[in-house]
C-alpha positions as CSV (number, residue, x, y, z in Angstrom):
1,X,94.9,109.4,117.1
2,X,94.1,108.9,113.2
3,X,97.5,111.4,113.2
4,X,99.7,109.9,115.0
5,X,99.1,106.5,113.3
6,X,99.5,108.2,110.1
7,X,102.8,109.7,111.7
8,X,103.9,106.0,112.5
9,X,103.3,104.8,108.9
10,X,106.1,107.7,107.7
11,X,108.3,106.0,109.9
12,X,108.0,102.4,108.1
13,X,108.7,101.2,104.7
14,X,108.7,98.1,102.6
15,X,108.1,94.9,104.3
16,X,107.9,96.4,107.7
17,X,105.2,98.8,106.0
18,X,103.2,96.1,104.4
19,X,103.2,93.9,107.3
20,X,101.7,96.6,109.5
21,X,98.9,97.5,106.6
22,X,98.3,93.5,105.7
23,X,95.2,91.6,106.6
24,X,95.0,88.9,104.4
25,X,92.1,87.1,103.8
26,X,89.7,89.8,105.6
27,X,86.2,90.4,103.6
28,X,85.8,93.7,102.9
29,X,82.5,95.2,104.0
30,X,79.9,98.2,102.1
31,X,80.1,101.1,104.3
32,X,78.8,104.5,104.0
33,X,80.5,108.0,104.7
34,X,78.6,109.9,107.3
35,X,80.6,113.4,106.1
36,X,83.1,114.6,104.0
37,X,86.1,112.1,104.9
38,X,89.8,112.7,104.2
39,X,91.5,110.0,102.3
40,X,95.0,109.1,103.2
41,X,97.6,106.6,101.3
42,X,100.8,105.6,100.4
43,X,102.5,107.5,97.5
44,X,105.9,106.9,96.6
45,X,108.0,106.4,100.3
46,X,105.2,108.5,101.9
47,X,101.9,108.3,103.1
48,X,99.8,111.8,102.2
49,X,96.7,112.8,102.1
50,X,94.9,112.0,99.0
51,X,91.4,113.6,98.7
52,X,88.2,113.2,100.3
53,X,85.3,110.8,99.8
54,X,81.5,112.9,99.9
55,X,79.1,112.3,102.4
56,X,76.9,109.2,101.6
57,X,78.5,107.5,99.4
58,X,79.3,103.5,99.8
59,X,82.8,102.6,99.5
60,X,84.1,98.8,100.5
61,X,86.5,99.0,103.4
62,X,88.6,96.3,105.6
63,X,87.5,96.4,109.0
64,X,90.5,96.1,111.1
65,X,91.9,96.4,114.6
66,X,92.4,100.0,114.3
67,X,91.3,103.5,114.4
68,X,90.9,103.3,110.8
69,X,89.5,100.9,107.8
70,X,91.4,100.0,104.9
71,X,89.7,100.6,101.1
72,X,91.8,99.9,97.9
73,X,93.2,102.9,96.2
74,X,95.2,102.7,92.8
75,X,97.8,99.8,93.0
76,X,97.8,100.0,96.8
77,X,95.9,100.8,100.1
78,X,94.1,103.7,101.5
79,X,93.1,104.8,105.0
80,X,90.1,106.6,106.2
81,X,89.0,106.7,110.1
82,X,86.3,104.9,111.1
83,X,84.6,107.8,112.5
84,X,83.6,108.9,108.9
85,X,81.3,105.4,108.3
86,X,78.6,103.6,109.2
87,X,76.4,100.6,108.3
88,X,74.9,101.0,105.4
89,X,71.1,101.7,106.2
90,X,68.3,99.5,104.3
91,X,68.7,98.6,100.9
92,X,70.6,100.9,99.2
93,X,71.7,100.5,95.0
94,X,74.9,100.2,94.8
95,X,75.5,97.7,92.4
96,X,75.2,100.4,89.4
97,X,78.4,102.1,90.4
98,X,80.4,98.5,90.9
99,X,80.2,97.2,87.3
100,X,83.3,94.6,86.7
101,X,85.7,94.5,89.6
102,X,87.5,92.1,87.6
103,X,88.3,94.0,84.8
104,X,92.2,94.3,84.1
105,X,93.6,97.6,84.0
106,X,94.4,99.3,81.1
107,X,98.4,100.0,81.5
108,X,97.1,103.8,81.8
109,X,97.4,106.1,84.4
110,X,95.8,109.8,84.9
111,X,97.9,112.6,86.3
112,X,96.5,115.2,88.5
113,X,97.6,118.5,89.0
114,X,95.4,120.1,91.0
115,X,92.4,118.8,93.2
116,X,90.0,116.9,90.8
117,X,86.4,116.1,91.1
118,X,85.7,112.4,90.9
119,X,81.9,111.7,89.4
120,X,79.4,108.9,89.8
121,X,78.9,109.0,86.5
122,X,80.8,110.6,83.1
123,X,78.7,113.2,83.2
124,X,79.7,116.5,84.9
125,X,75.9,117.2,86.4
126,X,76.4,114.2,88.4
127,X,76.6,113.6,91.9
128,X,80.2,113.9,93.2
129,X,81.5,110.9,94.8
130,X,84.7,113.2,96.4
131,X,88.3,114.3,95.0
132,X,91.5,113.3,94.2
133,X,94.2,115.9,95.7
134,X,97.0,117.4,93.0
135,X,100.3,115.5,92.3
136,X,98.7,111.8,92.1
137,X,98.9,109.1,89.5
138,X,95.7,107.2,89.4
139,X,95.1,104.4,87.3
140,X,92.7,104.2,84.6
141,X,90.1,101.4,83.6
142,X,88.3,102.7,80.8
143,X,87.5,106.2,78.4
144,X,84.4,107.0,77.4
145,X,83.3,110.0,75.3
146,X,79.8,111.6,76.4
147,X,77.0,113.1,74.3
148,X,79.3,116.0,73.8
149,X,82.1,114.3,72.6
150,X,83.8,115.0,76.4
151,X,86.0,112.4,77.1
152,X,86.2,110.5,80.9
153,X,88.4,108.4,83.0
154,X,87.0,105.4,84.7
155,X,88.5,104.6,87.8
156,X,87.7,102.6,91.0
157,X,88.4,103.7,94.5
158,X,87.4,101.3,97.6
159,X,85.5,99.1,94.8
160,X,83.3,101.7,93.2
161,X,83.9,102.7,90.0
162,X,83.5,106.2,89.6
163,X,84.5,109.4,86.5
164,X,87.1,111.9,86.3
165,X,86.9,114.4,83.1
166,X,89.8,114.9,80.8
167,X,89.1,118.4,81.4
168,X,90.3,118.3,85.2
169,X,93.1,115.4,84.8
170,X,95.6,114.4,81.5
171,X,97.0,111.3,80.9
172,X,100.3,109.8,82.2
173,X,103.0,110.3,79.5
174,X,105.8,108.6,81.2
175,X,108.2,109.1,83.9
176,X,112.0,111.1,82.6
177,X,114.7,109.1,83.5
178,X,117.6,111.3,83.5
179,X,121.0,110.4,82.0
180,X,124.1,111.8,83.5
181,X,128.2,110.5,83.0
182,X,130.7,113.6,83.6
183,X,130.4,116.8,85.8
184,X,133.6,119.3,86.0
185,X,133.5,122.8,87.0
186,X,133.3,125.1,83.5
187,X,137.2,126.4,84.2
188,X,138.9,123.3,85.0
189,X,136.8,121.7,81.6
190,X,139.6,121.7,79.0
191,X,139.5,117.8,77.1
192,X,135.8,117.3,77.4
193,X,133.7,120.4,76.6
194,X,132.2,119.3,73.5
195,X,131.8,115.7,74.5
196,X,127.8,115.4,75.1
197,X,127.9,113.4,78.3
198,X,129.5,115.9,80.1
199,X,127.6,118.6,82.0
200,X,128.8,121.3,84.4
201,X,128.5,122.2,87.8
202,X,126.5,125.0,87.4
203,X,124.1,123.6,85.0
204,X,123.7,120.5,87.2
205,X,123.1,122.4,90.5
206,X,120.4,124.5,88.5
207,X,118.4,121.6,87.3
208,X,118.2,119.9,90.6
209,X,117.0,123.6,92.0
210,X,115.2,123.6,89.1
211,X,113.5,119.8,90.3
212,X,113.5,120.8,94.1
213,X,111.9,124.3,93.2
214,X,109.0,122.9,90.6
215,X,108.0,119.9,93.3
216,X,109.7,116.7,92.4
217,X,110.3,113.6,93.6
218,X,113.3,111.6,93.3
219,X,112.2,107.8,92.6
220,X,114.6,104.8,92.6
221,X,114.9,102.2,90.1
222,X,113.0,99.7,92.5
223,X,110.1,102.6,92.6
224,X,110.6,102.9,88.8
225,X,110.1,99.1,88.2
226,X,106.8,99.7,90.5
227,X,105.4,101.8,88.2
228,X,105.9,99.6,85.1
229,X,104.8,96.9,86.6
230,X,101.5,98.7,87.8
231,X,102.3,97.7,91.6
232,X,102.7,101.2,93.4
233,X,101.4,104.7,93.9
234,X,103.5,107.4,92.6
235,X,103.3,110.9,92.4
236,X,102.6,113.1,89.2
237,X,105.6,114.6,89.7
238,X,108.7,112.7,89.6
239,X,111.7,112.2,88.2
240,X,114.4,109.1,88.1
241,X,118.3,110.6,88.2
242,X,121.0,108.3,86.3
243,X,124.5,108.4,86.2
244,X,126.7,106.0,83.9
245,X,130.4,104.8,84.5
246,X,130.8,105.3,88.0
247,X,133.3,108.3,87.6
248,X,135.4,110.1,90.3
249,X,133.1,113.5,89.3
250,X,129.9,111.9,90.5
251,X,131.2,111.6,94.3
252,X,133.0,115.0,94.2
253,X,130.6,117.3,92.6
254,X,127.1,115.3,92.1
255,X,126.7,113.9,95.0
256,X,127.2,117.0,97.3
257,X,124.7,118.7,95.6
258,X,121.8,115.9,95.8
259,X,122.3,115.0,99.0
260,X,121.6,118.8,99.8
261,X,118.3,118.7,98.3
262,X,117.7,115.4,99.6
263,X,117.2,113.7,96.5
264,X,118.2,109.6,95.5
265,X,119.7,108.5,92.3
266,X,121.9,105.3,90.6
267,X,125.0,104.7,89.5
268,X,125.3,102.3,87.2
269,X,128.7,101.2,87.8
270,X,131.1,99.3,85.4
271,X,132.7,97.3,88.1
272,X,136.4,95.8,86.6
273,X,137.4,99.8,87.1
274,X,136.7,100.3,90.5
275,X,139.5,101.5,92.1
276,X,141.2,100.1,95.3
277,X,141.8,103.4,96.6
278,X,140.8,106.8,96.0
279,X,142.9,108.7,92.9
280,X,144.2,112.3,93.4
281,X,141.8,114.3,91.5
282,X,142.3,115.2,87.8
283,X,139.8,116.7,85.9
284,X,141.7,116.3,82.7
285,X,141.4,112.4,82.7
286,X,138.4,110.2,83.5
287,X,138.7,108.7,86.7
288,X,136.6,106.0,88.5
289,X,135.3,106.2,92.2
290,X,137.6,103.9,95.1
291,X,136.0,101.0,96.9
292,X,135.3,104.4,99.3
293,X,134.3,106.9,97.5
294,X,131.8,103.8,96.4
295,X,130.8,103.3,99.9
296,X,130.1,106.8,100.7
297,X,127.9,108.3,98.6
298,X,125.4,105.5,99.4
299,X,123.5,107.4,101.2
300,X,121.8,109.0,97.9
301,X,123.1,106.4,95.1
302,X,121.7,102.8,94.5
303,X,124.7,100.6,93.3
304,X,123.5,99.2,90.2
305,X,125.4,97.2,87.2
306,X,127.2,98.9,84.1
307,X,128.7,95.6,83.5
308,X,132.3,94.2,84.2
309,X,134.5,93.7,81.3
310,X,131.9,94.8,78.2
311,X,132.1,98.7,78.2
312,X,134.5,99.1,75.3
313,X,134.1,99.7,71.5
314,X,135.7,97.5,68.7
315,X,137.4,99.1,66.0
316,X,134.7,99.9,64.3
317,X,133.7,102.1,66.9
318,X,130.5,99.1,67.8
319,X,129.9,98.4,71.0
320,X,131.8,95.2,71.8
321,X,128.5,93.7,73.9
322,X,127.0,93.4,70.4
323,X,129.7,90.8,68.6
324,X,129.5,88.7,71.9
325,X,128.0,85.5,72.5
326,X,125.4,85.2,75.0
327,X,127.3,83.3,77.0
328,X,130.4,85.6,77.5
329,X,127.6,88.1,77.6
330,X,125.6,86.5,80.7
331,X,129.2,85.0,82.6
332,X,129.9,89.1,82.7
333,X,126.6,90.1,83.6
334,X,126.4,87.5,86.6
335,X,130.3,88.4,87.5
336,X,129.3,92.1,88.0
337,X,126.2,91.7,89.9
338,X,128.7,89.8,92.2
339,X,131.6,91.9,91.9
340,X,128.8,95.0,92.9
341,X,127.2,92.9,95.8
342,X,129.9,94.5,98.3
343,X,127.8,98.0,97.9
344,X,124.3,96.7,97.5
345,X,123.0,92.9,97.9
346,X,120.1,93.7,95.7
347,X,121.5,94.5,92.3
348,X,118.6,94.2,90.1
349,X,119.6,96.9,87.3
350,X,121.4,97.4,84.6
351,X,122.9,100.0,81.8
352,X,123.9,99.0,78.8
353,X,127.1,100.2,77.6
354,X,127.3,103.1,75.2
355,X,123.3,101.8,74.9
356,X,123.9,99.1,72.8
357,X,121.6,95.8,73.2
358,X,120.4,93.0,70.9
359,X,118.2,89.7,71.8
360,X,121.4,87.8,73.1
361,X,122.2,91.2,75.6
362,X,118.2,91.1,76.6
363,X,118.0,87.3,77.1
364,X,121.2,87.4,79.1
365,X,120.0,90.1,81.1
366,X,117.0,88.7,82.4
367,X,118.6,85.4,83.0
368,X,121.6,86.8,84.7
369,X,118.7,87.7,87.5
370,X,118.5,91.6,86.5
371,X,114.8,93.1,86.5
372,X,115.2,96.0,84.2
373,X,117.4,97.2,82.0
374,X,117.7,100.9,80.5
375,X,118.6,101.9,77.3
376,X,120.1,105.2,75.6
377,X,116.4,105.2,73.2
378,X,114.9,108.7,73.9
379,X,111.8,108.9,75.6
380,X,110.2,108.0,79.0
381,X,109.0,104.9,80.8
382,X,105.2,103.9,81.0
383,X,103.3,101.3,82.6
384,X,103.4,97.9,80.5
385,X,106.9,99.0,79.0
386,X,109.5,96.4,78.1
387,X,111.6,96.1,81.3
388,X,114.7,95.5,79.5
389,X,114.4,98.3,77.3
390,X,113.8,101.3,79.0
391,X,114.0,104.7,77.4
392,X,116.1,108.0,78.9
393,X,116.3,111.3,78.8
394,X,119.9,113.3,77.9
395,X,119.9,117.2,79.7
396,X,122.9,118.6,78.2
397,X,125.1,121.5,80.0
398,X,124.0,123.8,77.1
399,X,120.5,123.3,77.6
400,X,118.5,125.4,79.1
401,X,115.6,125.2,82.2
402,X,112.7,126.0,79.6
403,X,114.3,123.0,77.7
404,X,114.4,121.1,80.9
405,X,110.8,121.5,81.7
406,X,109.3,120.5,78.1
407,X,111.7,117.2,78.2
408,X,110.3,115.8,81.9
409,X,106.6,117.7,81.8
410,X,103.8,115.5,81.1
411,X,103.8,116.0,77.5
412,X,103.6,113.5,74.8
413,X,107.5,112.8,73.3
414,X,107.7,113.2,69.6
């Protein structure tokens, strides 16, 4: 039974996922774990299996009308079945392992890669309170160092605080956001070889085998803007996939090849050049996808804003965003979030042209009603970042899938 509700929760999302998993204003209750209990929750789009909770220990669950209690886990909920608890018997101490529910969190996450002991106490001789299965991002309250100079996470899962050691977990560096422009196929490349936002084919196709092959997860910007904002599980690994313009290239050779793996990305779309019909293809000029091509590959691209009239370059080779006033700045920003609201009602994101931003291109941003913007900085995005100055990640053609993995792995960015 447990199974097949877990089946029905793969089947819903968003609102229609939260209203099904919402009981507002229900106490939670101490209960204790009778045996080793699975743990399931909702990671990324998904809900997976997410460790297991030992036998006797006292976690805080929702009873609800279900087969199943709810417990907090990370930024969202978790399910265990209600065949795994019981009352808790007599007086037991718990109220050494609660310490400060209160306590805000830190803007820190742990990564797992493998499945990770979680400890009553920072101390590795201590009773286990269960595990926390590979490929999670867990948020962190607190480090400690022990007698040994060992340092430990503190977490809380169902209301108890509990340890993880830094020798079983690493900290959350940041998710990659990939930043992509041009694709052509290497002999049909002539005019923009040597230009840096141009990638092939070939390389393309074997970075997202590389992605699909090594475990990744696709997230969108909504997803992305989760994370920052410390408001959703996501896994360890994952990965967001840009592309800037809006050109012809994306729909005929990008978008083929991630719908194959099943994977999601966004276009950030500069919308004055859309085109009223679809162009006959020339890969020796850039061309920019029809109000069709637009339409079509929406089934792995979010529609997001590259803004109207302001991707072009003064004479001086400047940005032209950045000798703007903030009010030509926001009038463009708002026309493109309405000029984009054909594709996608929900147009929250934005790209700044060639990367360039000041204080009046932030301000106008968030008043023009965007969430996030992203930048051309290099690096990757962590909890607590400025929303409207996201870093990203270049993989050039020439680069190779060693390169690849030391850019996106969970290693600190120099």
């Amino acid at each position: 039974m447990f199974m097949r509700f877990l089946f029905l929760l793969l089947l819903v999302s968003g609102s229609a996922f939260a209203s099904l998993i919402g009981q507002q204003g229900v106490p939670a209750q101490y209960m204790q774990t009778t045996e080793d209990a699975t743990i399931w929750a909702q990671v990324g789009n998904h809900v997976v299996n997410v460790g297991n909770i030992r036998a006797g220990q006292i976690v805080a669950v929702t009873p609800i009308a279900a087969e199943y209690y709810e417990f907090r886990f990370g930024f969202g909920t978790g399910f265990i079945d209600k065949g795994h608890l019981e009352a808790v018997r007599g007086k037991q101490r718990i109220e050494d392992s609660l310490g400060d529910l209160k306590k805000p969190l830190s803007n820190q996450n742990l990564i797992t890669w493998k499945d990770t002991p979680v400890y009553n106490a920072p101390d590795s001789g201590s009773a286990l309170f269960g595990t926390l299965s590979a490929n999670l991002r867990y948020p962190i309250l607190s480090k400690l160092k022990d007698r040994l100079n060992q340092s430990w996470y503190q977490i809380r899962i169902g209301n108890r605080l509990a340890w993880i050691s830094s020798l079983d977990a690493q900290e959350d560096n940041g998710i990659p956001v990939l930043t992509y422009h041009h694709i052509l196929r290497d002999e049909e490349n002539t005019r923009f070889r040597h230009t840096s936002t141009t990638t092939s084919v070939r390389a393309f196709s074997n970075q997202m085998t590389w992605l699909r092959d090594q475990g990744y997860t696709t997230l969108t910007m909504a997803q992305l803007e989760g994370y920052i904002r410390n408001k959703m599980n996501l896994p360890a690994k994952a990965v967001v996939i840009t592309f800037d313009d809006g050109l012809k290239s994306v729909s005929r050779y990008a978008w083929p090849i991630l719908k194959q793996y099943g994977f999601h990305a966004t276009a950030f779309i500069i919308s004055s050049r859309i085109k009223r019909h679809p162009q006959k293809w020339d890969p020796k000029s850039l061309q920019f996808m029809s109000v069709s091509e637009l339409e079509e590959i929406q089934d792995v691209f979010d529609i997001q804003s590259h803004t109207h009239f302001l991707h072009r370059v003064d004479r001086y080779k400047h940005p032209i965003l950045l000798s703007r006033s903030y009010h030509v700045i926001l009038f463009d920003f708002k026309r493109s979030r309405r000029a984009l609201s054909q594709f996608n009602p929900h147009v929250l994101y934005l790209s700044y042209p060639f990367g360039g931003y000041n204080g009046k291109a932030i301000k106008a941003a968030n008043d023009a009603g965007f969430h996030m913007a992203v930048t051309t900085v290099k690096g990757k995005v962590k909890p607590g970042d400025n929303p409207f100055l996201l870093k990203r990640l270049y993989i050039l053609r020439t680069d190779s899938l060693e390169t690849m993995s030391r850019l996106i792995s969970n290693q600190p960015q120099g």
